[in-house]
N, C-alpha and C positions, 0 to 999 in steps of 0.2 A: 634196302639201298637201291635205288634206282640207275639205270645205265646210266645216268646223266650225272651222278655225283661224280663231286672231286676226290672223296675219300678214297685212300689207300685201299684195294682191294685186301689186304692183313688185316684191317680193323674192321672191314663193314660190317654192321651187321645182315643177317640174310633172312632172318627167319619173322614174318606178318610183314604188318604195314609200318610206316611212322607213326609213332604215338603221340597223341597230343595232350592227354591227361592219363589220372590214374587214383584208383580209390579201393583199397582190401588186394583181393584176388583180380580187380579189373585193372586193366590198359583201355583205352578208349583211343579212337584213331580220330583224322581232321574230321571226317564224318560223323562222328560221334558213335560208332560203331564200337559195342565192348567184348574186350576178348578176354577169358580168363589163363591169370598167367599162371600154368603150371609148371613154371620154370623160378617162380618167385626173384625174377631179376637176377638169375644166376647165383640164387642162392639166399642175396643178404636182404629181401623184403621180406624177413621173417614174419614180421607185425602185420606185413599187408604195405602195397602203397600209399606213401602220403597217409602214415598215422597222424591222426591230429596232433597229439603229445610232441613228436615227433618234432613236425612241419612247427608248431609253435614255438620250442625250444630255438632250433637251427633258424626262422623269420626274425625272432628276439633279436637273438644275437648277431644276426647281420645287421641291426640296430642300433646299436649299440661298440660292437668289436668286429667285424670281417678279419682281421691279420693281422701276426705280429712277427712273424718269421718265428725259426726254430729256436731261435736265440735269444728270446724276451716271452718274459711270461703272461699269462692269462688266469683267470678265476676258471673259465671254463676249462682248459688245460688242468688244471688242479682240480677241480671236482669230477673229473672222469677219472685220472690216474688214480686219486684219496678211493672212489666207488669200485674202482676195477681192484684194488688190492685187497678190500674188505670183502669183497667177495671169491674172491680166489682161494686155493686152497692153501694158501703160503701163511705160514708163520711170522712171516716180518717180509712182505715184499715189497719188490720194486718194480715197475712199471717202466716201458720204455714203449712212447707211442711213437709209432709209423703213418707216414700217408694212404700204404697199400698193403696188404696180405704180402704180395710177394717182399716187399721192404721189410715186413717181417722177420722171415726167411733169412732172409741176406745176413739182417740182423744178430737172429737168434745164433749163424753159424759164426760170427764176429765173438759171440759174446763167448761159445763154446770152445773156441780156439785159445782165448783170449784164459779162461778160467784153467784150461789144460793145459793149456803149451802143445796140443796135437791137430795135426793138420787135418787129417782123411776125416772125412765121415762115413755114415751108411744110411742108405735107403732102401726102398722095399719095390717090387714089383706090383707092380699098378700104381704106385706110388703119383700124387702130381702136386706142387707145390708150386709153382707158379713161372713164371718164362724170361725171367731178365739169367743173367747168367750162372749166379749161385742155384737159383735153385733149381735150372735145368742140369745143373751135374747131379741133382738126385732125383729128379724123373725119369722112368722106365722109357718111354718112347722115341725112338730115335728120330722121329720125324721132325719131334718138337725142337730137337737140337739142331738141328740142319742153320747152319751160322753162325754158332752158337760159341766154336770153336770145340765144342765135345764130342763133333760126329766122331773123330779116330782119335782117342787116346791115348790108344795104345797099350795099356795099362799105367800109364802118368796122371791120369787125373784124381783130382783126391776124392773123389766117391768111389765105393762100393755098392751094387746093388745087389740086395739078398731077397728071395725067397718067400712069399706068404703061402699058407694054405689058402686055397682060392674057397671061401662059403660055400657057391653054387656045386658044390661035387658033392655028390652023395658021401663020399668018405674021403674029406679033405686034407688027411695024413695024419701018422702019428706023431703026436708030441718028441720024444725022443730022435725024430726024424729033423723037424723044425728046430729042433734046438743045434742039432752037430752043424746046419746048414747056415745058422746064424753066427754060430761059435766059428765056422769056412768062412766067414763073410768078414767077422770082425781080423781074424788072424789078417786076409788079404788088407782090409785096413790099416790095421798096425804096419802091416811091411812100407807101406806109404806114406809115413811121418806121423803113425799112431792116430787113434784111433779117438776123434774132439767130442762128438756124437752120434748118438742114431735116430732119426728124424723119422717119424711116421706118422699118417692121420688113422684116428681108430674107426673110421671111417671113411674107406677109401669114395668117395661120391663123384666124383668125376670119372671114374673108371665103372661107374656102375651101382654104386650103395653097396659097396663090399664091406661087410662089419667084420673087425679082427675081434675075437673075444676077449675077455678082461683075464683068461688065464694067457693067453699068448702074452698081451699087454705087461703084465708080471715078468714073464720070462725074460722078452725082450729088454724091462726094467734092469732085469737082475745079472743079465749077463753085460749089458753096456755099463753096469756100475763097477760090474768086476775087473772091467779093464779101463777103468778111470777116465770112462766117458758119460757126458750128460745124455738122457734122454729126452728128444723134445718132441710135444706132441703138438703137430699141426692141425688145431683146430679152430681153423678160419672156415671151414664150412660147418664144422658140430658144435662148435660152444656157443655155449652161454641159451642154452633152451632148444637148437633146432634139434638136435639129436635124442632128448630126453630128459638129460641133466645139463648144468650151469657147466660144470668139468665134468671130464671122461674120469679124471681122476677119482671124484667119489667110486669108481666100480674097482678100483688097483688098492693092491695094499702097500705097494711104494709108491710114492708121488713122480709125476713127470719133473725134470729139473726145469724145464721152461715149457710153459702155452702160449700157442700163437693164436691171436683172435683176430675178426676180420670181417666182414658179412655182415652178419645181424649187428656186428658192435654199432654199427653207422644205421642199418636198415636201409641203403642205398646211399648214405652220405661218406665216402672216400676217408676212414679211418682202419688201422691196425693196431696190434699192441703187441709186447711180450711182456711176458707177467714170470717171475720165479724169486726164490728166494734172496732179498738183499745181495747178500755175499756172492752167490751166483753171479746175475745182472749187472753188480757194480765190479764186476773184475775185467771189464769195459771201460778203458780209461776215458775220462771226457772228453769230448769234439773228436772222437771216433768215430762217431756214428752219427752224422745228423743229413736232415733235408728240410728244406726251405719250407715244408707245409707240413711236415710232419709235427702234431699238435695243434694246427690246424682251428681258431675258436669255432667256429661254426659248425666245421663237424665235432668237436670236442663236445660242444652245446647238443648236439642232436645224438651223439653217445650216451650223454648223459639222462638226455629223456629215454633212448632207449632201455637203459639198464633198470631207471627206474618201474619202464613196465613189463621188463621180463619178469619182476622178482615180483610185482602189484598182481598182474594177470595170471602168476604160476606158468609160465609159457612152456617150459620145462614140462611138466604135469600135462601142458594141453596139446604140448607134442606125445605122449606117451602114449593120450586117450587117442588120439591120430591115427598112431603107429596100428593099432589096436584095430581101429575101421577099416584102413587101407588094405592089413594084410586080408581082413575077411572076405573085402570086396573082392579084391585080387586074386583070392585064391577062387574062390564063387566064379570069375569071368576066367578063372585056366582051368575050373573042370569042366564049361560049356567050350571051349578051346584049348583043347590038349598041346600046342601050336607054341602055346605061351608055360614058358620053365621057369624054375626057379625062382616063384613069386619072391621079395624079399622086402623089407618093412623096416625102418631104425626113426625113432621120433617122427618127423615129418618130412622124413625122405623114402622113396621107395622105387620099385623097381621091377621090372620081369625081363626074359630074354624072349628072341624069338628064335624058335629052331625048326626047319624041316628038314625029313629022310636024316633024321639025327645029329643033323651037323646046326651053328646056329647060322643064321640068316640076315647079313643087312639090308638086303633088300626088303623081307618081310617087313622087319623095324620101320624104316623109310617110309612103307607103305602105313602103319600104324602114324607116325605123328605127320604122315602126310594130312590124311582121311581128322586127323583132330585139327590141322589146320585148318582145315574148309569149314570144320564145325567150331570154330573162333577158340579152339582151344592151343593152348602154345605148349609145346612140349619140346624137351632136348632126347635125340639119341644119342650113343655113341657105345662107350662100354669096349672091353678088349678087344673084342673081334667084331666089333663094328651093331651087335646085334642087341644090343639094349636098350628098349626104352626107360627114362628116367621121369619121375613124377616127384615135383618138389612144389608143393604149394606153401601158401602161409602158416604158419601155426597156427595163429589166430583168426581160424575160416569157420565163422558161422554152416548153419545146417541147410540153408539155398544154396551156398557158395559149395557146399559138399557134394548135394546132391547133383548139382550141375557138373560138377569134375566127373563125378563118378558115372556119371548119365554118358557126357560126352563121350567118356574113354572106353566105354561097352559099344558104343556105336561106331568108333574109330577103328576097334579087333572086329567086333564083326563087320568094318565093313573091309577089311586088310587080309580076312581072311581068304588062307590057300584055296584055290578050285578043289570040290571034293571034303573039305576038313568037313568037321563035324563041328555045328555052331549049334547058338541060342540066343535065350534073350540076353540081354545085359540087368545087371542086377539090379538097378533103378530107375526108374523113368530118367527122365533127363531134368524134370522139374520146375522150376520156375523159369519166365525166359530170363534171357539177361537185360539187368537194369541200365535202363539209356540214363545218359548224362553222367552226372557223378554220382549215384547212386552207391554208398559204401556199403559195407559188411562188415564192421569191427564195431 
């Protein structure tokens, strides 16, 4: 964003240039300059920008339909919700689409209030679910509520927030520990007008690619059931393939009561969902819950090509084989840099921290996706303490487009690194240059 914009300093964005196209792993700027996005558009260019499938579906159907408000129906409308429930893990469900991830959210805690009769929910530390006002009463950072009305609650707000083991710790606590602390978390709930849900991602990705395991996952299951709350699992940045699998749920042996989907469902086109079973979903009386775009034909339309080629390409499967290369590469570029901790790896998201004299470092960080910006590589930091770099490519990245991430990001740590550390080469050349024009990789 340049000094000269009119845009709101809240929104701008800050990080490269304007973009004027884009194709796989590339951004291309007015120069025709391509950058590879390791940030995959904040998550939901799973496929790669401007998938063809994609771009063809959503060009159709502005052809043909652009709008119909939330209150008249569409064909495309109907074949995303009929595709999103046949693959879900639900026995008989029902579909409630949203315009945004965060309308999700809002949603899903409507519907949870609405099925219990309970007000309070519960959320997790590191937790982040999105910025309008529900779902900043169950994010961890108090920075992000500043307006919000949540900064002092006081204890009057209806969230609780409880307790994860943090992955990155050599011994991230006992079970028996995690459980009295969630069992203290729901009790403070209940005192609050009981206790409607407990909301978490099984991947916490915006705090860092923090994975909760599938026995926590369980626990958490079995103790919000115990006290006649749904669990819903926020996954607008892991389903439907970026994480591994379609649902977190295949890894649990109780089901989540609602999935939030988001990101990939669109691949950059402005859709949501919640997905659970019938009787659930529909204990949401109608005209509860609606928005003017919410179902949306044209991203409905480009949902729709998207699902078909998550299930067509195994994306799922080719996030796994991902997960697989990253962490070797990763791990390979922190024993030439001891600097970098806690490599960590889930489908196609991944992660390290930076730490000197033991403590972690944002400044180090900083210096890491600085040194990748010069080399047109685009990366997010952020992470608890400020000190994590985050790598989130496409799923769908060919072996130029690999080698180039993985090339850049050896030459970014060494070139970030502390005066004195102990460096080397980076694991791959850097490999092909980058393709001018539109040059894809899918």
């Amino acid at each position: 964003m340049s000094e000269a914009s009119t845009e709101a300093r809240s929104t701008g964005s800050t990080l490269g240039p304007e973009f004027s196209g884009g194709s796989g792993p590339w951004l291309y700027a007015e120069d025709g300059a391509a950058w590879f996005d390791g940030t995959a558009g904040s998550g939901a260019a799973t496929l790669g920008h401007q998938h063809p499938d994609v771009t063809a579906a959503a060009t159709a159907q502005v052809g043909r339909l652009a709008h119909t408000g939330c209150k008249l129906a569409s064909d495309a409308r109907r074949r995303m919700v009929e595709r999103i429930g046949a693959l879900s893990p639900y026995a008989d469900p029902a579909v409630l689409p949203t315009a945004t991830g965060a309308e999700a959210v809002e949603s899903a805690l409507k519907i949870a209030r609405a099925a219990t009769g309970h007000r309070a929910v519960v959320g997790f530390r590191y937790g982040f679910h999105g910025k309008t006002a529900g779902a900043l009463a169950l994010t961890w950072r108090a920075e992000f509520k500043t307006y919000s009305g949540f900064e002092d609650d006081g204890g009057r707000a209806p969230a609780v927030i409880a307790e994860l083991p943090d992955p990155r710790e050599p011994e991230p606590g006992d079970a028996a520990g995690f459980a009295a602390g969630l069992s203290a978390a729901l009790d403070a709930a209940d005192r609050r007008g009981g206790t409607a849900a407990v909301v978490l991602e099984p991947v916490q990705v915006t705090e860092g690619v923090l994975d909760v395991a599938p026995a926590l996952l369980d626990e958490i299951a079995r103790q919000a059931h115990s006290r006649g709350a749904l669990l819903i699992l926020d996954e607008i940045y892991t389903g439907l393939g970026r994480a591994g699998r379609l649902f977190t749920a295949e890894l649990m042996t109780e089901k989540p009561d609602l999935t939030l989907l988001g990101k990939t469902l669109g691949n950059g086109f402005p859709v949501g969902a919640v997905v659970g079973e019938r009787a659930v979903v529909d204990a949401l009386p109608p005209s509860v819950q609606t928005s003017t775009f919410s179902g949306h034909p044209v991203s409905c339309a480009a949902a729709g090509a998207v699902l078909d080629v998550v299930v067509r390409e195994d994306v799922a499967g080719r996030a796994r084989e991902l997960e697989k290369r990253l962490r070797a590469d990763l791990e390979a570029l922190a024993a030439r840099h001891p600097w970098m901790r806690a490599v960590r790896a889930t489908g196609a998201l991944a992660a390290f921290d930076c730490v000197r004299d033991g403590q972690p470092d944002p400044e180090l960080a900083r210096a890491v996706t600085g040194a990748a910006l010069r080399g047109r590589l685009l990366l997010f930091g952020g992470g608890p303490e400020g000190a994590t770099v985050k790598i989130v490519p496409p799923a769908l990245l060919d072996e130029d487009g690999y080698r180039f991430l993985i090339g850049k990001l050896g030459a970014a740590v060494a070139a970030a690194a502390p005066a004195g550390a102990p460096a080397g080469a980076a694991p791959h050349a850097a490999g092909p240059g980058v393709p001018a024009g539109n040059g894809g990789l899918l």
